[in-house]
C-alpha positions in Angstrom: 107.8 111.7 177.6 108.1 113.8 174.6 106.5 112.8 171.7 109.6 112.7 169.8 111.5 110.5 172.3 108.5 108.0 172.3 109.3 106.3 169.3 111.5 103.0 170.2 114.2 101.3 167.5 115.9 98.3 167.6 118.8 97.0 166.2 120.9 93.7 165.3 122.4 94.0 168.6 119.7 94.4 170.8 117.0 97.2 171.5 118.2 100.8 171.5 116.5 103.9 171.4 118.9 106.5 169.5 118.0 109.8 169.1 120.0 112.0 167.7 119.1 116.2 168.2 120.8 118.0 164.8 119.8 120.8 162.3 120.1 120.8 159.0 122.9 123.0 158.3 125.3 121.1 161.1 128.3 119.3 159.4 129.0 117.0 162.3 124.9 116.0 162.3 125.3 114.9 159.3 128.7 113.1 159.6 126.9 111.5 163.1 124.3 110.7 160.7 126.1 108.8 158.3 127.6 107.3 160.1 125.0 105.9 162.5 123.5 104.3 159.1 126.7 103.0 158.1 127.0 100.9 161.5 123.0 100.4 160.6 121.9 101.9 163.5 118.2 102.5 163.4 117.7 106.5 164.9 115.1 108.7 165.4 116.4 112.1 163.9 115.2 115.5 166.1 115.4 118.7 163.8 116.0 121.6 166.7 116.6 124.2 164.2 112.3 123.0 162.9 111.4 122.3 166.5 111.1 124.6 169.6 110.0 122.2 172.0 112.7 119.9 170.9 115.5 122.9 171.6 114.5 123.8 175.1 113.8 120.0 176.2 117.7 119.6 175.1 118.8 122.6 176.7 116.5 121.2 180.3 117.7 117.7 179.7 121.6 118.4 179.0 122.3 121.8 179.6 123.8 121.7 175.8 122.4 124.6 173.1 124.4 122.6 170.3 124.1 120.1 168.0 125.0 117.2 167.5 123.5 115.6 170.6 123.5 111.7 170.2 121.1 110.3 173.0 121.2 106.9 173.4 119.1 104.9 175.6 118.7 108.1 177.5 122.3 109.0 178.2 123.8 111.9 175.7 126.5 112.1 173.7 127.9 115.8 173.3 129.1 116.0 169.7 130.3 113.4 167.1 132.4 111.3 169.4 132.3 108.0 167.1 134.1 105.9 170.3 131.7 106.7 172.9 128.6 105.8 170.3 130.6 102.4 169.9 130.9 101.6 173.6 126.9 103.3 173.9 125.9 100.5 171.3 128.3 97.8 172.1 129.5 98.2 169.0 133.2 97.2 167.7 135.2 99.8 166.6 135.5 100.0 162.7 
């Protein structure tokens, strides 16, 4: 397992490992981002853009050269799609 993926959170509502694969200059990172914290979802943030081995694991892993990727317990979300990180987490809608 990569080093970056090794790294195991845990949150109010049971034990999840979030990772979520952005760069800096990605608006929808950084709306995933937000709002990630604002559910307080503990993540593990993977800067692609800072770190190569990151990118091609991605690309390996999901076939997916963008960003946001929102992995979850293994399983990735393509993109910002706040109802499928709800369902992901068990989380209610807001």
């Amino acid at each position: 397992m990569s080093s970056y993926l090794s790294h195991k959170q845990t949150s109010t509502g049971g034990a999840h490992r979030v990772v979520v694969f952005s760069s800096p200059t990605c608006v929808w990172c950084t709306r995933a981002k937000t709002y990630l914290r604002s559910r307080s979802v503990p993540f593990r943030d993977v800067d692609v853009s800072s770190n190569p081995a990151a990118a091609r694991d991605l690309v390996r892993r999901t076939g997916q050269m963008g960003v946001p990727v929102i992995e979850i317990d293994g399983r990735p979300i393509v993109g910002f799609d706040q109802a499928r990180i709800d369902s992901a987490l068990g989380l209610r809608a807001n």
